[in-house]
N, C-alpha and C positions, 0 to 999 in steps of 0.2 A: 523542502518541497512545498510547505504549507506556513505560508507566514499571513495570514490573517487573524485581527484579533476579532469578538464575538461577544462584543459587547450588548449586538442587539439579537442576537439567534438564544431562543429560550431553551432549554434541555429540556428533549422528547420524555413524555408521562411513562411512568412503568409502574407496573404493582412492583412494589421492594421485596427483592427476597429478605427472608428471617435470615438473622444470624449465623444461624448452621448452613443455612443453604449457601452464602456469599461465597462467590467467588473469588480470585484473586487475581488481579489484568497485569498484564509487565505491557505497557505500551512507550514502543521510542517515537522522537520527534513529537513529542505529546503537550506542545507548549501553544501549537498554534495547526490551523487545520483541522485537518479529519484530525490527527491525536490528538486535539484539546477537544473533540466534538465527541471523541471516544472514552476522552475520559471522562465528562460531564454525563455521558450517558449511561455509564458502567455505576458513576457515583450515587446517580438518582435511582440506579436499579438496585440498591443497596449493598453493591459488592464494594470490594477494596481495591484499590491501584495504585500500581508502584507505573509512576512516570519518569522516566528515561529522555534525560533532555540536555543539551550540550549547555545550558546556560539554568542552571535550577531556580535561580533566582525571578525566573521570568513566570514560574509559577508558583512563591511565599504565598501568596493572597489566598489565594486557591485552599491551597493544602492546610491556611490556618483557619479555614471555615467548615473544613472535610472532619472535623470530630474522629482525626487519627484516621481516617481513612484512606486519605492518600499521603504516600510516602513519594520524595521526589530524589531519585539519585541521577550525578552525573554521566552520561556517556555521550562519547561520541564513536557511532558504529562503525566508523576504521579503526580503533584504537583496541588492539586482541585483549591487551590487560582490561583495559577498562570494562570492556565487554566479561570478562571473566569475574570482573569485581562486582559490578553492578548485578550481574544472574546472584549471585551468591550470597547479597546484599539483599535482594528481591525474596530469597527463603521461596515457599511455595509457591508459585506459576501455573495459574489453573489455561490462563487465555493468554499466548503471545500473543501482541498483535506488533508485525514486523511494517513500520509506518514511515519510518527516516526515509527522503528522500528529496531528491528534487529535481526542475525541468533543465534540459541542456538541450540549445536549437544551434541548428547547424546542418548543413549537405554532409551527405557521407565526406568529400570531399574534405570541407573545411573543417571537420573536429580532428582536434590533433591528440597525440598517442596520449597524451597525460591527463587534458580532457575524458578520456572516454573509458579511462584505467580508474578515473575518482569513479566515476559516474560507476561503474561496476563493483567498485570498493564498496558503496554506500547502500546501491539499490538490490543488490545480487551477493557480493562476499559476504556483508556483513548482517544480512538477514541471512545467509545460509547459517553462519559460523554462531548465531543466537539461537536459530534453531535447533543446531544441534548441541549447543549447550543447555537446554531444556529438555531435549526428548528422553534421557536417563531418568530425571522423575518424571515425566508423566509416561514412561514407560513399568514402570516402577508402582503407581498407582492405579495404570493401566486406565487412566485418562487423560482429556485434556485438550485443547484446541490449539491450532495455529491459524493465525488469521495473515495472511500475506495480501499485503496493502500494493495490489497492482493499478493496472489502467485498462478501458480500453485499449490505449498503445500499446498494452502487453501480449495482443489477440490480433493486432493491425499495427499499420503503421502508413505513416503519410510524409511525404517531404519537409525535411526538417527538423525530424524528431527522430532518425534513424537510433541515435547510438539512445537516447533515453527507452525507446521503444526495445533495443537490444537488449538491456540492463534490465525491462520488466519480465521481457519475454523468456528471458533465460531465466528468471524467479519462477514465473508461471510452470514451463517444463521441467524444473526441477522437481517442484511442488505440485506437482500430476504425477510423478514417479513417489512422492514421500507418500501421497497421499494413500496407494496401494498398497503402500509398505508399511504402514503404522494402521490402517484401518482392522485387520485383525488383534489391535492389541488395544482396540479403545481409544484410539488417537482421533481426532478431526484434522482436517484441511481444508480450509475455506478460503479462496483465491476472490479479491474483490477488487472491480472493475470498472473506477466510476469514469463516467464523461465528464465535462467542464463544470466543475462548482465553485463554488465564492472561498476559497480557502486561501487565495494569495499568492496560488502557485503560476499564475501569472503574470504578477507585477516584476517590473522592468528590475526590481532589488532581489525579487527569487528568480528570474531564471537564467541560465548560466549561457551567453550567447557565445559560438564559437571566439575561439581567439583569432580568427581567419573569417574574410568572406569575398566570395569571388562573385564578380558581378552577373557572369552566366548563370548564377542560382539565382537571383533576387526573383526571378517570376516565380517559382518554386518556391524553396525553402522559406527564401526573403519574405516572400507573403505569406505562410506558413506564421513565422513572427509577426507579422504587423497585426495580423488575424486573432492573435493571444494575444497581446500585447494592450492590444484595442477592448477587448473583451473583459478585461481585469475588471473586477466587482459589480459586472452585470449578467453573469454566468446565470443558467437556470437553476443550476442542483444546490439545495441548502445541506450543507454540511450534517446539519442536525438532525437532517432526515435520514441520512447517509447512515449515520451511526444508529441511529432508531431502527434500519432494516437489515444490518449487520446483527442485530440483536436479536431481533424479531425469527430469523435464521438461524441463529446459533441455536435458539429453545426449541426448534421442533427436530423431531426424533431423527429423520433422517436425510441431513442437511445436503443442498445439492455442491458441485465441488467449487463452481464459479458460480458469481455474483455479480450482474453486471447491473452496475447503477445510471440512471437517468437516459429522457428518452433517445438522445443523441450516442450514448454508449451503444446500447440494446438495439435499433437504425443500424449501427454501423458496425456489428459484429453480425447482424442477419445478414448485411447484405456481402461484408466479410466470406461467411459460411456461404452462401449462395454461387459466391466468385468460384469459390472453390470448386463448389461442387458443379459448376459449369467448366471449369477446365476438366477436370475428370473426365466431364460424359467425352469433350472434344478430345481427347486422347486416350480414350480408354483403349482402343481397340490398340492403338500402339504399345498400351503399356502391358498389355496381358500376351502379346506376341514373344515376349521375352525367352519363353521355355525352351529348350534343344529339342 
């Protein structure tokens, strides 16, 4: 989902926790994007992180200047072994951050079954199936965070992104049910929400365009794509800041369950909420008539 590199975004200032206090990150897809913005920022805050990256090579440089701090194993999050290997690999896991993913455009219409079966392998299966390969210890320590790398689109959706939008939103309402259910035992769940930033996740080589396109969608969907497409590395939101108020969130006491980043997310999940709660009032009297 994030193939930008970051050659020129500096890693946000943190006071370094001590040694005792360091944390420990399992972050996937963490070679480019938010997961390389997450890992530079976890590093500068002086915790540890295991990067989780289908290609490890892509972060040698990194890890041989991290003074043993980041450790890099391979995964790729359809693969259950590998997934098993790598949690195992990883040892203690204080912060999942569930980050793998990427964009896929298309009408409802034009995404076809196998298309939309990756697209939920990668953004929804295989962050469920990490997740709960972690929650045994940090149930067990009786702490620890999940951080679930959603979208805006996970909270809305707009022509053209139905099935990506399906695949965050299904993470989102899982991860509103985990989040109930592990906060009694010391667990967090932090759902985060960015709008368009410079991570790469809309250059024409990351996004996944239907295998199908029918020309009745092109004012719709079709412009939906030209509208990304067009926008690739002049987005507002810097990555770097992104992960700087992921952090900034995680340290105070009691963290809210959604995050929504930049000012075009935050516009369009108000006005999201708003919609909503304008159909209600318009049907309310219908819907409270229900009773025998």
């Amino acid at each position: 989902m994030n193939d930008a590199s970051f050659e020129n975004t500096a890693p946000p200032s943190f006071a370094p926790h001590s040694p005792a206090d360091a944390r420990r990150w399992f972050i996937t897809g963490a070679n480019s994007g938010f997961g390389l913005a997450f890992v530079r920022a976890a590093l500068a805050a002086g915790d540890e992180v295991v990067a989780a990256v289908r290609r490890p090579g892509t972060l040698a440089e990194l890890a041989a200047s991290s003074a043993g701090r980041l450790t890099v194993v391979e995964l790729d999050v359809r693969d259950a072994a590998a997934r098993t290997r790598a949690v195992q690999a990883a040892g203690r896991i204080d912060v999942l951050v569930n980050n793998a993913g990427y964009g896929i455009l298309g009408a409802f219409e034009e995404v076809g079954d196998a298309e939309l079966r990756d697209a939920f392998e990668v953004m929804f299966f295989g962050a469920v199936a990490l997740t709960q390969l972690v929650l045994p210890q940090m149930r067990a320590r009786r702490s620890g965070t999940i951080v679930q790398l959603s979208s805006m689109g996970g909270l809305l959706s707009f022509p053209g992104v139905g099935s990506y939008s399906a695949a965050k939103g299904a993470l989102e309402l899982a991860s509103e049910a985990l989040a109930a259910e592990v906060a009694p035992l010391g667990i967090k769940v932090l759902i985060v929400e960015p709008g368009a930033f410079r991570t790469g996740f809309a250059t024409p080589s990351a996004l996944q365009p239907a295998a199908s396109r029918i020309a009745d969608y092109e004012a719709t969907s079709g412009a939906t794509r030209e509208t990304l497409t067009s926008s690739d590395g002049s987005q507002d939101g810097d990555p770097a800041k992104a992960a700087a108020a992921v952090l900034e969130v995680l340290s105070w006491p009691q963290p809210p369950l959604r995050l929504a980043l930049g000012n075009d997310s935050v516009d369009a999940i108000r006005a999201k909420l708003a919609a909503v709660g304008a159909d209600l009032d318009a049907t309310e009297k219908l819907g409270r008539a229900m009773a025998v």
